[in-house]
C-alpha positions in Angstrom: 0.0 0.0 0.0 3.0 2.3 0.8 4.6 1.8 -2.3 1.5 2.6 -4.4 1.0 6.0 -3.1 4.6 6.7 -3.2 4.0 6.2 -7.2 1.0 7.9 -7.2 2.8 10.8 -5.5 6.0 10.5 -7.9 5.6 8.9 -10.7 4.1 12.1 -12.6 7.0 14.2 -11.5 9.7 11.3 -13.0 8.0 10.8 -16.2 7.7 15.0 -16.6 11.7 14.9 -16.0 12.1 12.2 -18.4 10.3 14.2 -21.2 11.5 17.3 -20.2 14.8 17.8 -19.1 16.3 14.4 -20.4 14.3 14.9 -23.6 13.1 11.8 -23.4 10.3 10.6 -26.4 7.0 9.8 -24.1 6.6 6.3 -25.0 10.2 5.7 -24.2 10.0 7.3 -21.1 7.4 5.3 -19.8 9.8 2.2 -20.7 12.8 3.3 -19.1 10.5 4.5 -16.0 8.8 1.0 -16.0 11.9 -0.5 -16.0 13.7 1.9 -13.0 10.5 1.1 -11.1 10.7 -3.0 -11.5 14.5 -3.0 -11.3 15.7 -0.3 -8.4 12.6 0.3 -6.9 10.9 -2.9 -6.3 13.8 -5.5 -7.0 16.7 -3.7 -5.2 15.0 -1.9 -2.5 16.0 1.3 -3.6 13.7 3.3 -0.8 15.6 1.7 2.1 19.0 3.8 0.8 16.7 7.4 1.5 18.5 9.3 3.9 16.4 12.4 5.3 19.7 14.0 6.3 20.8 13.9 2.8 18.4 15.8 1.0 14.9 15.6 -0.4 13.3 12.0 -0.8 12.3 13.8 -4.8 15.9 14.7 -5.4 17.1 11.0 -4.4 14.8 9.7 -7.1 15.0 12.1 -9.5 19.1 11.5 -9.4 18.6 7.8 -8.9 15.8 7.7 -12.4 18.9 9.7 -14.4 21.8 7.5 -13.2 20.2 4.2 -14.5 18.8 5.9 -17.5 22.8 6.8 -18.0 24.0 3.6 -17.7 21.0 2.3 -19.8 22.2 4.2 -22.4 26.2 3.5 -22.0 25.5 -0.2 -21.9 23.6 0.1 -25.1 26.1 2.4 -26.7 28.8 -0.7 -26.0 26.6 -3.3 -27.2 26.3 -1.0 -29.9 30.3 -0.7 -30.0 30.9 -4.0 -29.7 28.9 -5.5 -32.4 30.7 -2.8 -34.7 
């Protein structure tokens, strides 16, 4: 129950920084944000790392949704590389 209205709450403001600052395409977006949820969120327990004295919960995500999307794409680019 906890984790659903912690997506209701966020999920809007990830997928806005996905398609607007990242420049993201929409459909993609929702992809990589599916997958960030399943895979860091859910899978890995990624809440349990929030640290109040750190910063804002928003920020921790927001930072945490970029760095995977970053190594998303790096990992692609040396598949990419690599079948080249």
């Amino acid at each position: 129950v906890a984790l659903a209205e912690l997506l209701r709450i966020y999920l809007p403001a990830l997928h806005a920084h996905l398609t607007g600052p990242m420049r993201i395409d929409p459909h993609h977006a929702d992809d990589l944000l599916q997958g960030f949820l399943t895979d860091k969120v859910v899978e890995q327990n990624m809440i349990a790392l929030a640290d109040p004295k750190r910063g804002r919960f928003r920020t921790f995500l927001l930072t945490a949704l970029e760095r995977s999307c970053r190594s998303l794409a790096e990992d692609d680019a040396a598949g990419r590389r690599a079948k080249s």
